[in-house]
mmCIF file of the C-alpha atoms, coordinates in Angstrom:
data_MODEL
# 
_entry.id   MODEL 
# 
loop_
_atom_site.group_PDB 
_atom_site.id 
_atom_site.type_symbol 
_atom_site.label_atom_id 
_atom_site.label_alt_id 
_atom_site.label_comp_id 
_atom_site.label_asym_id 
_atom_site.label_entity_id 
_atom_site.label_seq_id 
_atom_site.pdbx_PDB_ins_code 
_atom_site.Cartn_x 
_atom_site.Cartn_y 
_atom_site.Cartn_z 
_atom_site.occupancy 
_atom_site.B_iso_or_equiv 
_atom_site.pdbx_formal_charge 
_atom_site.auth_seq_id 
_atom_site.auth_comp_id 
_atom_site.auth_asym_id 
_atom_site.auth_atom_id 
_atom_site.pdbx_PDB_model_num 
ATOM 1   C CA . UNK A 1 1   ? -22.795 19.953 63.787 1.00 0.00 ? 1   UNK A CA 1 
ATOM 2   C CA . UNK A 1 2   ? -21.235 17.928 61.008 1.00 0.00 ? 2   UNK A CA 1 
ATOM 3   C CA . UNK A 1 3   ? -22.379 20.385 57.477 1.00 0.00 ? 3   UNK A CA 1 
ATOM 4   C CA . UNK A 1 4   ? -24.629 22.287 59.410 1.00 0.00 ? 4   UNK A CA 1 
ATOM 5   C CA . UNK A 1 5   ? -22.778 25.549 59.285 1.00 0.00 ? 5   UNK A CA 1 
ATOM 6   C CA . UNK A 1 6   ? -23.986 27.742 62.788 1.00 0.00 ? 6   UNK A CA 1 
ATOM 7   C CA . UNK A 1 7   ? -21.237 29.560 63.723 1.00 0.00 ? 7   UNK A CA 1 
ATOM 8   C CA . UNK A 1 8   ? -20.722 30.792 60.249 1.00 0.00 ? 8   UNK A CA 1 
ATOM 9   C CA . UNK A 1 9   ? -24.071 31.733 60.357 1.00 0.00 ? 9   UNK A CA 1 
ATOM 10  C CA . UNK A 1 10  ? -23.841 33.765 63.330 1.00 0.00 ? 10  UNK A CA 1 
ATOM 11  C CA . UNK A 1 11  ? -20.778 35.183 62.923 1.00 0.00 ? 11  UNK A CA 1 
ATOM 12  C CA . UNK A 1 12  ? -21.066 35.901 59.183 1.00 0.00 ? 12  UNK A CA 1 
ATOM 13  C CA . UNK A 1 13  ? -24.897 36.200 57.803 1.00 0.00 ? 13  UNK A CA 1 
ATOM 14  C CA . UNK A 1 14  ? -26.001 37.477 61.036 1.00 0.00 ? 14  UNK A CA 1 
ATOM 15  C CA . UNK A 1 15  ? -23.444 40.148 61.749 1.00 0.00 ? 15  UNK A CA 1 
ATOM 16  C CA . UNK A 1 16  ? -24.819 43.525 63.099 1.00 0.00 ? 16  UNK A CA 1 
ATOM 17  C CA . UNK A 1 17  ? -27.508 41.245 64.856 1.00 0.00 ? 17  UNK A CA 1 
ATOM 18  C CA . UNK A 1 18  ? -27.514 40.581 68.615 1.00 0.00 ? 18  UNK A CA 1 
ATOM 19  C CA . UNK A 1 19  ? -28.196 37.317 69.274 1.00 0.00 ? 19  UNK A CA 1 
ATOM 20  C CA . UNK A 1 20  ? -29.983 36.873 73.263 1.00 0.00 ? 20  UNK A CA 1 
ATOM 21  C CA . UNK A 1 21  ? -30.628 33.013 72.705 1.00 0.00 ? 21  UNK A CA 1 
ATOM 22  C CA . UNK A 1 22  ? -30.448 30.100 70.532 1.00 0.00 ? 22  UNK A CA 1 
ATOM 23  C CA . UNK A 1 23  ? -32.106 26.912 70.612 1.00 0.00 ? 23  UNK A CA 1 
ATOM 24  C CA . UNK A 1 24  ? -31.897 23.554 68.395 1.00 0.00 ? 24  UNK A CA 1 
ATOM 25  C CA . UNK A 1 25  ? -31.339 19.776 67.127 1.00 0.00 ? 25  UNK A CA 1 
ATOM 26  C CA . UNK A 1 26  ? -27.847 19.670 67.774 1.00 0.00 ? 26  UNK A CA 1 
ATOM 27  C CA . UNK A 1 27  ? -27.490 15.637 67.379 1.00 0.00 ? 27  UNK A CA 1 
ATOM 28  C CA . UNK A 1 28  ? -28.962 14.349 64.733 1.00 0.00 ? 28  UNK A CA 1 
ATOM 29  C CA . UNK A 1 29  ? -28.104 10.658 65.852 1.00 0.00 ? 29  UNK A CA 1 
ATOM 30  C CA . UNK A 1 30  ? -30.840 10.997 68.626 1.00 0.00 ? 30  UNK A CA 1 
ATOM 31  C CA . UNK A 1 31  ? -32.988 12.860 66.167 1.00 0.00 ? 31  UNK A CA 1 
ATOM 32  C CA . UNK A 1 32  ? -33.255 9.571  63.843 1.00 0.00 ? 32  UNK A CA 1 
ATOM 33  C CA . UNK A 1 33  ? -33.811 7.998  66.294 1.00 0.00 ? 33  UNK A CA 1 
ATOM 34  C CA . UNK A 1 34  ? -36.888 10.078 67.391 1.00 0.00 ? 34  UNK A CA 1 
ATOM 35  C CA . UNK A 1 35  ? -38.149 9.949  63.835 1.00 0.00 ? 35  UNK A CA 1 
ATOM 36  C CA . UNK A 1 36  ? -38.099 5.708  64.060 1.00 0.00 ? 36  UNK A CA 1 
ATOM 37  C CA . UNK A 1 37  ? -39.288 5.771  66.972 1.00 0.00 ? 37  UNK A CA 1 
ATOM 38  C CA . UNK A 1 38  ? -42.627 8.094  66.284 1.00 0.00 ? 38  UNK A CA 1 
ATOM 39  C CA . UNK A 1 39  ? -42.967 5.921  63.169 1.00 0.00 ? 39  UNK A CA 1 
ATOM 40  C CA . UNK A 1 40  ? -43.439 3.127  65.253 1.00 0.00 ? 40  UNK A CA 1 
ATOM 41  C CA . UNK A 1 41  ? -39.951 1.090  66.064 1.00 0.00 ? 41  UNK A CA 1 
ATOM 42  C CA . UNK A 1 42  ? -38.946 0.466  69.577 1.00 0.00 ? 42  UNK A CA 1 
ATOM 43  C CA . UNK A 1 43  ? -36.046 2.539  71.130 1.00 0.00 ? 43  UNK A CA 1 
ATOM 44  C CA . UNK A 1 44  ? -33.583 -0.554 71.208 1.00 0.00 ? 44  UNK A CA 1 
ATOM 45  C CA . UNK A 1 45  ? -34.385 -0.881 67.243 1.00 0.00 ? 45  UNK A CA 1 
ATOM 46  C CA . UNK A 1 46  ? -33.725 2.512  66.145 1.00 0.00 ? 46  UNK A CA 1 
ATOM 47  C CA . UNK A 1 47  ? -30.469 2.740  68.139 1.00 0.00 ? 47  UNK A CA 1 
ATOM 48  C CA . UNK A 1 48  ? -29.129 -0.617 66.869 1.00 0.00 ? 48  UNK A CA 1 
ATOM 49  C CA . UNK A 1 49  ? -30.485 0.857  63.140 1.00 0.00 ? 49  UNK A CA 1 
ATOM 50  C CA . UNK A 1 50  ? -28.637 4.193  63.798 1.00 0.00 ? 50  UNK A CA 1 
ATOM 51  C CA . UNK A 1 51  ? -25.667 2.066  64.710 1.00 0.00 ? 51  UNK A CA 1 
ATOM 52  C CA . UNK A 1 52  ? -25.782 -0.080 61.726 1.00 0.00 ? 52  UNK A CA 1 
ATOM 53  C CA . UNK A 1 53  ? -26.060 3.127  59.527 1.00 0.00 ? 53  UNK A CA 1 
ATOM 54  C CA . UNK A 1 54  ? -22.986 4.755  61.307 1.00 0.00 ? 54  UNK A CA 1 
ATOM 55  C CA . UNK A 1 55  ? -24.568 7.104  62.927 1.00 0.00 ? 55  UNK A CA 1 
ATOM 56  C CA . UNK A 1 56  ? -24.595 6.056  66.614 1.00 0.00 ? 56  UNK A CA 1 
ATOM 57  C CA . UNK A 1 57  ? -21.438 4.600  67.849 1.00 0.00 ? 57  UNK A CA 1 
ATOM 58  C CA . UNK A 1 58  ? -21.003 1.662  69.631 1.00 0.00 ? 58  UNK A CA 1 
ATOM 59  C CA . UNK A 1 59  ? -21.187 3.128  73.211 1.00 0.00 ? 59  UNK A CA 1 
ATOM 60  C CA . UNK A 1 60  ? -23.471 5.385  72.035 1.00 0.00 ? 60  UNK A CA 1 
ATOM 61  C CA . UNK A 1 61  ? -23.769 7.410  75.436 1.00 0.00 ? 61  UNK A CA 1 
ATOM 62  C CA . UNK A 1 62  ? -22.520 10.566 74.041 1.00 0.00 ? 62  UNK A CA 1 
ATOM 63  C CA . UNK A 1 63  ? -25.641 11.022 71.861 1.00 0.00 ? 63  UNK A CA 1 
ATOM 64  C CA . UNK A 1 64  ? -28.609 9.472  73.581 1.00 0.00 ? 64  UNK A CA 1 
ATOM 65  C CA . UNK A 1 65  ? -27.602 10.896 77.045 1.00 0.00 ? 65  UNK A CA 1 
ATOM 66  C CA . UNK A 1 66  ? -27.177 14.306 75.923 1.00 0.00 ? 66  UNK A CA 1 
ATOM 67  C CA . UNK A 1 67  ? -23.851 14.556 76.297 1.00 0.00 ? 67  UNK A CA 1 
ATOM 68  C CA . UNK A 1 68  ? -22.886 15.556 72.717 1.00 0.00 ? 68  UNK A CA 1 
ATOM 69  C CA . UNK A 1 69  ? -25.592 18.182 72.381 1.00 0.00 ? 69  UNK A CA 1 
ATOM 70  C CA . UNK A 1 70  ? -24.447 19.342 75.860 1.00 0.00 ? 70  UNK A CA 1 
ATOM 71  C CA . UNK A 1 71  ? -20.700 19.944 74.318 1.00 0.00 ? 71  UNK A CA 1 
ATOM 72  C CA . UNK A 1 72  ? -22.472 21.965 71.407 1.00 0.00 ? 72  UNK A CA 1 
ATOM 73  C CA . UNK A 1 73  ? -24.330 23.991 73.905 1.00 0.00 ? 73  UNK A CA 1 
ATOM 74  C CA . UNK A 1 74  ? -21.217 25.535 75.686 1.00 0.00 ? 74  UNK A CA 1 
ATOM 75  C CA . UNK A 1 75  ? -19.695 25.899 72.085 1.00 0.00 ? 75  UNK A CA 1 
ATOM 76  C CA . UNK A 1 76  ? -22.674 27.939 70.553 1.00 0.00 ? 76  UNK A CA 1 
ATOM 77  C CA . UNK A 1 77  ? -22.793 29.661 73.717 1.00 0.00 ? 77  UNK A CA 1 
ATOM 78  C CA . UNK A 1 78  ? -19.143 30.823 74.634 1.00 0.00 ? 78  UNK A CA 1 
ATOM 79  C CA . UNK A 1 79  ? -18.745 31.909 71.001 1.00 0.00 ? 79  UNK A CA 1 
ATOM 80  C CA . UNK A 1 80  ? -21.935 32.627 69.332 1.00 0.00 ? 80  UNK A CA 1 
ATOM 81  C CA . UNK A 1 81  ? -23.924 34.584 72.706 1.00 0.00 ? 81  UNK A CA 1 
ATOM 82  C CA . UNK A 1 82  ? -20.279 35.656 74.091 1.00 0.00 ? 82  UNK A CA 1 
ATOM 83  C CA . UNK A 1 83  ? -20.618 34.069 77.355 1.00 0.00 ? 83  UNK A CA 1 
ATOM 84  C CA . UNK A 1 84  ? -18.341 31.727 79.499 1.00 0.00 ? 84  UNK A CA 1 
ATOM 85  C CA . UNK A 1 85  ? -20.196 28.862 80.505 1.00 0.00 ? 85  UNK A CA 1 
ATOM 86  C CA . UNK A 1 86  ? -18.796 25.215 80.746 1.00 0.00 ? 86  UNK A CA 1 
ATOM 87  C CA . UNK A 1 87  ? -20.257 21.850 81.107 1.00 0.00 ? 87  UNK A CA 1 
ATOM 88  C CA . UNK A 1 88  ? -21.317 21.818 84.886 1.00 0.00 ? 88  UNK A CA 1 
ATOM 89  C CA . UNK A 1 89  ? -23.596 24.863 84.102 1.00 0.00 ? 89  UNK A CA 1 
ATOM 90  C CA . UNK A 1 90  ? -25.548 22.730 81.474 1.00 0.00 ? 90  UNK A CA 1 
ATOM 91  C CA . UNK A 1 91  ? -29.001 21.064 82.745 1.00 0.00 ? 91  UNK A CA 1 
ATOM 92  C CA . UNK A 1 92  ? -28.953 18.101 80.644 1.00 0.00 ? 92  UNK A CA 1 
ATOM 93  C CA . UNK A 1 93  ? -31.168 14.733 80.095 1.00 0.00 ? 93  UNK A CA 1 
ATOM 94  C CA . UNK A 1 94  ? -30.840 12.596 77.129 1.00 0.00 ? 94  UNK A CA 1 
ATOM 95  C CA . UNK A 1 95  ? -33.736 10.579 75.026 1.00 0.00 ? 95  UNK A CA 1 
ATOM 96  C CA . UNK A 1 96  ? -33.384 6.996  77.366 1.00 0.00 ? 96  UNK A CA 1 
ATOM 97  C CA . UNK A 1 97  ? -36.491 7.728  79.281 1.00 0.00 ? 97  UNK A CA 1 
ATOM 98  C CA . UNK A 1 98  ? -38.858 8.239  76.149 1.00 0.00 ? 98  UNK A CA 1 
ATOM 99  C CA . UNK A 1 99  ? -41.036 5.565  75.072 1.00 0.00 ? 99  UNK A CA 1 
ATOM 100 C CA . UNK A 1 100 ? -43.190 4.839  72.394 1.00 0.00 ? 100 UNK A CA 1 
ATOM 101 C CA . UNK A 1 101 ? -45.906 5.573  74.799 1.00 0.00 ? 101 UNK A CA 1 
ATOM 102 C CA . UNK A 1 102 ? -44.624 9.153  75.554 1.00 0.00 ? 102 UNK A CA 1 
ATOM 103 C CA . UNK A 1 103 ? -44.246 9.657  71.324 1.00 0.00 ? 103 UNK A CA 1 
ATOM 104 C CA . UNK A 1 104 ? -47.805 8.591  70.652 1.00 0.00 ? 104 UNK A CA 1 
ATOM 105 C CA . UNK A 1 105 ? -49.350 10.387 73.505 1.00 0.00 ? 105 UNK A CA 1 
ATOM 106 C CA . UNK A 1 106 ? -47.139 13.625 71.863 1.00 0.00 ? 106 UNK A CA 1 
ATOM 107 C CA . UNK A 1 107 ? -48.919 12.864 68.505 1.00 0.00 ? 107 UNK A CA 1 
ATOM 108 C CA . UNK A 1 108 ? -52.003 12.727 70.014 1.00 0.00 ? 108 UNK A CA 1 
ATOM 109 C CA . UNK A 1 109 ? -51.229 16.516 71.331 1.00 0.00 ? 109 UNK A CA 1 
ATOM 110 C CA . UNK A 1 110 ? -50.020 17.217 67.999 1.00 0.00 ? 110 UNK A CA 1 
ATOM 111 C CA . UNK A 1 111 ? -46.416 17.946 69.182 1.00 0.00 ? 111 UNK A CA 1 
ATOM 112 C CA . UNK A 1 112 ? -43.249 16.195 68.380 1.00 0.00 ? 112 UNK A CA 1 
ATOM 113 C CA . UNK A 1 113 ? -40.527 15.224 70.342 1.00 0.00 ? 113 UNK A CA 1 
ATOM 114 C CA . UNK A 1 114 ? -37.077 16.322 70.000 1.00 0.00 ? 114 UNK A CA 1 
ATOM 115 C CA . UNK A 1 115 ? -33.307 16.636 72.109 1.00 0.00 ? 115 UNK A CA 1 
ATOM 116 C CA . UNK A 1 116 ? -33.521 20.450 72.825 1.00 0.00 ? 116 UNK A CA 1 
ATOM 117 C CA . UNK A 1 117 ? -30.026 22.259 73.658 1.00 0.00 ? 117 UNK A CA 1 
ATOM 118 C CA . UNK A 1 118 ? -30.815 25.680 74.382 1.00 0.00 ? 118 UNK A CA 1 
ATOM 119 C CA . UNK A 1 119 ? -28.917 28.427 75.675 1.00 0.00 ? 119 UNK A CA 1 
ATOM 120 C CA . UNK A 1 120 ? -30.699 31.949 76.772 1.00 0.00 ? 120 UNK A CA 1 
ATOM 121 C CA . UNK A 1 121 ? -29.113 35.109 78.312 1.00 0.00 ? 121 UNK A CA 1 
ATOM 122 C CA . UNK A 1 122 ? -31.335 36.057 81.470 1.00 0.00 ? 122 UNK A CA 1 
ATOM 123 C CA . UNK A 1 123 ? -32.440 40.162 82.296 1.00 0.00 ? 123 UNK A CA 1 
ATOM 124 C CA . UNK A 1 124 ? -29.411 39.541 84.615 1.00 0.00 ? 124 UNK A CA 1 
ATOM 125 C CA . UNK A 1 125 ? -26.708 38.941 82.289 1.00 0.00 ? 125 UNK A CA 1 
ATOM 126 C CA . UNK A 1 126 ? -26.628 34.846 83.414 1.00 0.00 ? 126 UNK A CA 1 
ATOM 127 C CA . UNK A 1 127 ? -27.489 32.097 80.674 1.00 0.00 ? 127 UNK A CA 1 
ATOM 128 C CA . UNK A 1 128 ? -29.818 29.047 81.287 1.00 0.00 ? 128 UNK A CA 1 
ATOM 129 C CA . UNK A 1 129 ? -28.423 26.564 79.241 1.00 0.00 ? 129 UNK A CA 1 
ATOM 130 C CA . UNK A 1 130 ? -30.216 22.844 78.922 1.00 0.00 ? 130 UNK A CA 1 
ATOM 131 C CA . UNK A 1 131 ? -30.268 19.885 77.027 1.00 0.00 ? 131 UNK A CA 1 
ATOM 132 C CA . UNK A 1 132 ? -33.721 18.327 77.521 1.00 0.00 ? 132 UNK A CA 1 
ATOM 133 C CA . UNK A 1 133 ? -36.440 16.400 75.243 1.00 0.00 ? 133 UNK A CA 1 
ATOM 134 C CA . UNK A 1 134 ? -39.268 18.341 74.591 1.00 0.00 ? 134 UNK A CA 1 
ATOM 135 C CA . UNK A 1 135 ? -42.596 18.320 72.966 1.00 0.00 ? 135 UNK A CA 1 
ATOM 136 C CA . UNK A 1 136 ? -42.381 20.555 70.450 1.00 0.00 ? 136 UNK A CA 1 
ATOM 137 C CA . UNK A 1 137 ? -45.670 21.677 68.770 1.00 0.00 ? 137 UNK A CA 1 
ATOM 138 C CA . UNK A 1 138 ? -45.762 20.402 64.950 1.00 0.00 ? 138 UNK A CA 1 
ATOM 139 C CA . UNK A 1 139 ? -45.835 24.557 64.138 1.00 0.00 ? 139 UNK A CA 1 
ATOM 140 C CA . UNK A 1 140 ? -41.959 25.227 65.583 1.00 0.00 ? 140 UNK A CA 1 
ATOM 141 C CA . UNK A 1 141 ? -39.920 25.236 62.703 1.00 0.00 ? 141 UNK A CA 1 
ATOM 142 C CA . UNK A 1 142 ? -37.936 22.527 64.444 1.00 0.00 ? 142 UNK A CA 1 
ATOM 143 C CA . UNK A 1 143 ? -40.877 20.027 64.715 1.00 0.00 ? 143 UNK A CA 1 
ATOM 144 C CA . UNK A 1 144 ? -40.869 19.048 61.221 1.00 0.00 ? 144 UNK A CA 1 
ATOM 145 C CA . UNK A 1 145 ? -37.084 18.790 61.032 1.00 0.00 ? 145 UNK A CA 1 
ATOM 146 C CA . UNK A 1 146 ? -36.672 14.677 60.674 1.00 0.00 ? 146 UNK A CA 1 
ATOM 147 C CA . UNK A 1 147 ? -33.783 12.053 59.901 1.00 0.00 ? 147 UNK A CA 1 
ATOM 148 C CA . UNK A 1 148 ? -30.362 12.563 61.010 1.00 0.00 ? 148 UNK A CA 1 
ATOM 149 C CA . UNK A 1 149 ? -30.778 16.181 60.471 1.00 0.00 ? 149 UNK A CA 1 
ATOM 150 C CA . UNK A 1 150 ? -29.525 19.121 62.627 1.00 0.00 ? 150 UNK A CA 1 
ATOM 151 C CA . UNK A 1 151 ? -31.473 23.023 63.025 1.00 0.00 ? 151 UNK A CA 1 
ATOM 152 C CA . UNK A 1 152 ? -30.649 25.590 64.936 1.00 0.00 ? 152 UNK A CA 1 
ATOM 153 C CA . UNK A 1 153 ? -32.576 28.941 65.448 1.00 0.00 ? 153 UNK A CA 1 
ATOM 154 C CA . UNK A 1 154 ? -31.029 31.981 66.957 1.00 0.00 ? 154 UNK A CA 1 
ATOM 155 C CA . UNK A 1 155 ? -32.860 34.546 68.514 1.00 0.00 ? 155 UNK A CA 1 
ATOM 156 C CA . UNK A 1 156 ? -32.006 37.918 66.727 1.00 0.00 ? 156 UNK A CA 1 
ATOM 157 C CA . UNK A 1 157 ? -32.575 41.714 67.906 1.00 0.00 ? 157 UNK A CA 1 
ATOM 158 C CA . UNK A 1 158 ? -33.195 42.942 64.202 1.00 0.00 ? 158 UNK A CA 1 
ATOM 159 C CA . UNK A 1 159 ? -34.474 39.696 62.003 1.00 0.00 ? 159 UNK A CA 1 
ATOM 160 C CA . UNK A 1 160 ? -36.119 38.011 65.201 1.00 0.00 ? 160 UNK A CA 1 
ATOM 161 C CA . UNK A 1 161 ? -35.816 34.499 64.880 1.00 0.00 ? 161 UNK A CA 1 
ATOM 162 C CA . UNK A 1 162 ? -33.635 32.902 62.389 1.00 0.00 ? 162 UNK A CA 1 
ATOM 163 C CA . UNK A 1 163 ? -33.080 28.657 61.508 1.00 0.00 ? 163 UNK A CA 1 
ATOM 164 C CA . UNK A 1 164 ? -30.810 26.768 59.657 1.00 0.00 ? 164 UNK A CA 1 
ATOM 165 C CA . UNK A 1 165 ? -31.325 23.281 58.843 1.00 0.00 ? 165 UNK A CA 1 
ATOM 166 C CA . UNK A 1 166 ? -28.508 20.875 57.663 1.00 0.00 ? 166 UNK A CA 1 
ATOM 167 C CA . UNK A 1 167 ? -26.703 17.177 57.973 1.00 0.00 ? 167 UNK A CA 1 
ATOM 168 C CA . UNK A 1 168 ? -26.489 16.385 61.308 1.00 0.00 ? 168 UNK A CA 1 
ATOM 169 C CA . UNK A 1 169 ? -25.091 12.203 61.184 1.00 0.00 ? 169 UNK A CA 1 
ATOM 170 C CA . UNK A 1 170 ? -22.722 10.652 59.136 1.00 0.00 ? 170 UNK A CA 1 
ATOM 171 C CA . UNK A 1 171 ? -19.024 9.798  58.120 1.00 0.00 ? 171 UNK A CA 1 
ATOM 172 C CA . UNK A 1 172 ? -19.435 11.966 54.962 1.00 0.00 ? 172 UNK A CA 1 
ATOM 173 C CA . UNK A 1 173 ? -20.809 14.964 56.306 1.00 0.00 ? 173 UNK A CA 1 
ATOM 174 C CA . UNK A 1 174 ? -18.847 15.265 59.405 1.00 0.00 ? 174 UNK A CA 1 
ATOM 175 C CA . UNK A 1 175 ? -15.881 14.905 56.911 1.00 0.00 ? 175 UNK A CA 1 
ATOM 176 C CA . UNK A 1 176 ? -17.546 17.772 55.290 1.00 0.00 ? 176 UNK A CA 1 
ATOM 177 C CA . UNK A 1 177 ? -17.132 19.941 58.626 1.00 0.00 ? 177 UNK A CA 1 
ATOM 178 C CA . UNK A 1 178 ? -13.820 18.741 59.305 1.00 0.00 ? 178 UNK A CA 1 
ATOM 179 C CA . UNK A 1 179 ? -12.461 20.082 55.760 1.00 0.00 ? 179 UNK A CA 1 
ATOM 180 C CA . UNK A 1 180 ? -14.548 23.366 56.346 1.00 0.00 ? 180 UNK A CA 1 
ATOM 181 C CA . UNK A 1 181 ? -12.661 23.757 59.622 1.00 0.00 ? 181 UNK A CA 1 
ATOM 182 C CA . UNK A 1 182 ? -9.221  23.136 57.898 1.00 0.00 ? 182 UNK A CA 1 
ATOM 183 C CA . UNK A 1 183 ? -9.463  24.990 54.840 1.00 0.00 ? 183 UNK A CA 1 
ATOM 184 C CA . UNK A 1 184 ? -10.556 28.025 57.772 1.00 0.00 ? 184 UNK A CA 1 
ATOM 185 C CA . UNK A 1 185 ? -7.140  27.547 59.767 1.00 0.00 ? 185 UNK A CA 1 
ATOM 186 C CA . UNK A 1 186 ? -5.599  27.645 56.011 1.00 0.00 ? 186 UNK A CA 1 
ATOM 187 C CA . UNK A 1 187 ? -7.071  30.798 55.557 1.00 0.00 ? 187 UNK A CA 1 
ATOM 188 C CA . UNK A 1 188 ? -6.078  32.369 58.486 1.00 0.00 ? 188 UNK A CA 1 
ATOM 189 C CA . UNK A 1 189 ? -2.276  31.163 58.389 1.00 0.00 ? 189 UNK A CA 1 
# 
């Protein structure tokens, strides 16, 4: 999640908590997109914008068809909720099918729209996990998150719910994450 640090969270700042369920922007590439789009620019025009900015690669397939998100999803949730799920047991649809019709009719609603991963452990002990667009209302925290920006919020026993908002696009902050991750294995050696 490029310098969006969630696992730390979890497994650091939110230590002693139980955490049942998460849910989040976990690509901010679609997310700028999203934000272009609701101001007005045509899906084609964001993503070639989002290209040109280095945020969207050139097949960009892996972000707008939630297949990135998807990858985070089973990451956040084998590690952070302590589950074993893998990528078959994801529901996922990416932001293709949205138009500018479907973002102004969400205004009109006052909601937002936004690539949701989400993972939840059931009564049951089973997870639904999904990555889906959904029309947020403007009040969830991560309605007003914008830009090529990631937030997560995990569902806590003791705090209740808990976000975190950081970088979510870019060369330089998923450099950042990349150094974090060595200077970790460093640590531990």
């Amino acid at each position: 999640m490029s310098g969006t640090p969630a696992i730390n969270l979890a497994k650091l700042t939110l230590a002693g908590n139980n955490i049942t369920a998460f849910k989040g922007i976990l690509n901010g590439t679609t997310n700028y997109i999203l934000t272009r789009m609701e101001e007005g620019m045509a899906y084609e025009d964001a993503l070639k914008k989002a290209q040109d900015l280095g945020y969207a690669e050139a097949d960009p397939t892996g972000d707008v068809e939630g297949l990135d998100a998807l990858g985070k999803v089973v990451i956040l949730t084998n590690v952070v909720l302590g589950k074993k799920i893998t990528w078959q047991d994801v529901e996922r649809r990416g932001i293709t099918q949205i138009t500018i019709e479907d973002i102004e009719k969400a205004k009109s609603e006052g909601k937002r729209w936004k690539l949701i991963g989400s993972s939840e452990i059931q009564k049951d002990g089973s997870v639904k996990a999904k990555v889906w667009p959904q029309k947020l209302p403007l009040n969830d925290p991560l309605a007003g998150v914008s830009e090529a920006t990631n937030a997560l919020t995990f569902f806590t026993d003791e705090l209740g719910p808990v976000t975190i908002v950081g970088p979510g696009a870019g060369r330089r902050e998923t450099g950042f994450a990349l150094l974090i991750d060595l200077l970790e294995l460093n640590r531990r050696a």
